[in-house]
N, C-alpha and C positions, 0 to 999 in steps of 0.2 A: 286197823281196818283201812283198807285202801278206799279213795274218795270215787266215786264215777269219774272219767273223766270228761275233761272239760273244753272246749272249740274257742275258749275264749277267755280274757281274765277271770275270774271267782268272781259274783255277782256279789253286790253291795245291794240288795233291794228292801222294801216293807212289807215285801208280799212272805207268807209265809210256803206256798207252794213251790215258788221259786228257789226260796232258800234251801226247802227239803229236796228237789230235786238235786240239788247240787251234791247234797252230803250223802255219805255211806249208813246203809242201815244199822243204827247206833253210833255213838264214839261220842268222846266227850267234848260238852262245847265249854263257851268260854262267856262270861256275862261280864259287860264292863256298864257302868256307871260316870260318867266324866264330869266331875266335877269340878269349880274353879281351883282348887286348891292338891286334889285328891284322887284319886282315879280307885273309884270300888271294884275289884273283881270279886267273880264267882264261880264255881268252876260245875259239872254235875255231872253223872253217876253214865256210863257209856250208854243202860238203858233208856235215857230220857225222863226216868222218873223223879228226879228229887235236885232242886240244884243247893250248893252249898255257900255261904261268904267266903270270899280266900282272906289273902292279906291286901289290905290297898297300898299302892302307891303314892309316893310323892309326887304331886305333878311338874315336869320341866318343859325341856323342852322334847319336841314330839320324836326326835332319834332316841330318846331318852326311853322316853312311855314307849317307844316300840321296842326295843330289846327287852325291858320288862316284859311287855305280855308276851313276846316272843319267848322267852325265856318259860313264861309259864306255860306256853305253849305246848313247848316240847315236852315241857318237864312232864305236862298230863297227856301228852298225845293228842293232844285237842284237834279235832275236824272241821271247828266253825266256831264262828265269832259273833254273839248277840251283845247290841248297843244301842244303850237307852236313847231317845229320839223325846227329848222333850218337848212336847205343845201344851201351845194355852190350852184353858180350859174347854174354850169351844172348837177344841180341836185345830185351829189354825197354828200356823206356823209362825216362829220368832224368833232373832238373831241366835238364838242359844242350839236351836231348833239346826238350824245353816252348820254352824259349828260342828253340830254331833255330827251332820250327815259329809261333813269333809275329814271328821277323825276318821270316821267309818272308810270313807274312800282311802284315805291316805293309808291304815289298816290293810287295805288290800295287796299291798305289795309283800304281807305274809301269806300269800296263794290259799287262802281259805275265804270261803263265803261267807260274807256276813250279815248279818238281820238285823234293819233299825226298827226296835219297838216300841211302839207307844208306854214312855215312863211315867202317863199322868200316876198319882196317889201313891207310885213304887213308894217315894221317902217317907209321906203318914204312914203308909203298911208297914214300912220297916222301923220305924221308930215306935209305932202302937205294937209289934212284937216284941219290941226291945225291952218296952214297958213292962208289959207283961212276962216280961223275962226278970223283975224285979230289978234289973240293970241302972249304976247309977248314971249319971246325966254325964260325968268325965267319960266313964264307957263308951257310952253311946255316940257319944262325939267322936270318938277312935272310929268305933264300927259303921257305922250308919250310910257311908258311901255302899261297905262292900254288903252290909243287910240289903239296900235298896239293888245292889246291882242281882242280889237272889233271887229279888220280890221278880223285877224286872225278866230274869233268867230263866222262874220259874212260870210266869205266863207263857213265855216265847214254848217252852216244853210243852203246857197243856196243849198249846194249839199244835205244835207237831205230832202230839200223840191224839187227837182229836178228843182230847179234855174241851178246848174252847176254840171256836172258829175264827179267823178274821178277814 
């Protein structure tokens, strides 16, 4: 699927209107999780309906992280790029918060748009499914980046398919 075209870099925004104008009606995105050690992907289905965990990465340095998803990119055709946007609880912002929204720019030089979404509860959700997935505690330690970047993945969908608004 070819993307609209675009008058200027691929938007890096929160807004989720923004991000949908950018992208072609369906294609697969791409859900990332950044964490200190780890980088969770996720990848979902072209209709927007279901996101999946991929494999996570080791985290390096950031030439590194970017051929990786670059890689996963292609490999799924991917149109765009949702990244978890950690904030405190009350919504405010925090050096972690700084961080995700510079992986996210720095991202940009793969010419896809990308969406920072609010990750509050993504890692309970994804570890209270993992649970209940009867999954042992070593498992879950493996998984739990690329569950959370699903949880994360699978919001950013509802709101582009007007599941949930933001």
């Amino acid at each position: 699927m070819e993307a609209r075209p675009l008058t200027s870099a691929p938007p890096v925004t929160t807004r989720v209107d923004e991000f949908r104008a950018a992208l072609p009606e369906g294609g697969v995105l791409i859900g990332i999780d950044t964490g200190t050690k780890t980088i969770g992907t996720a990848v979902c289905d072209a209709g927007w309906r279901f996101a999946s965990p991929g494999k996570p990465i080791e985290r390096g340095k950031f030439a590194r992280d970017r051929a990786a998803i670059e890689g996963l990119a292609k490999e799924r055709s991917a149109v765009g790029i949702v990244v978890g946007l950690p904030l405190n609880m009350d919504g405010s912002e925090s050096p972690r918060s700084q961080s995700a929204r510079a992986y996210a720019r720095n991202l940009a030089v793969l010419a896809m748009p990308v969406l920072l979404w609010d990750e509050r509860w993504s890692t309970v959700a994804a570890e209270r499914a993992l649970i209940d997935q009867d999954m042992s505690r070593a498992k879950r330690k493996e998984r739990i980046d690329s569950a959370a970047a699903a949880t994360i993945l699978q919001a950013a969908l509802d709101a582009l398919t007007g599941g949930a608004e933001r």
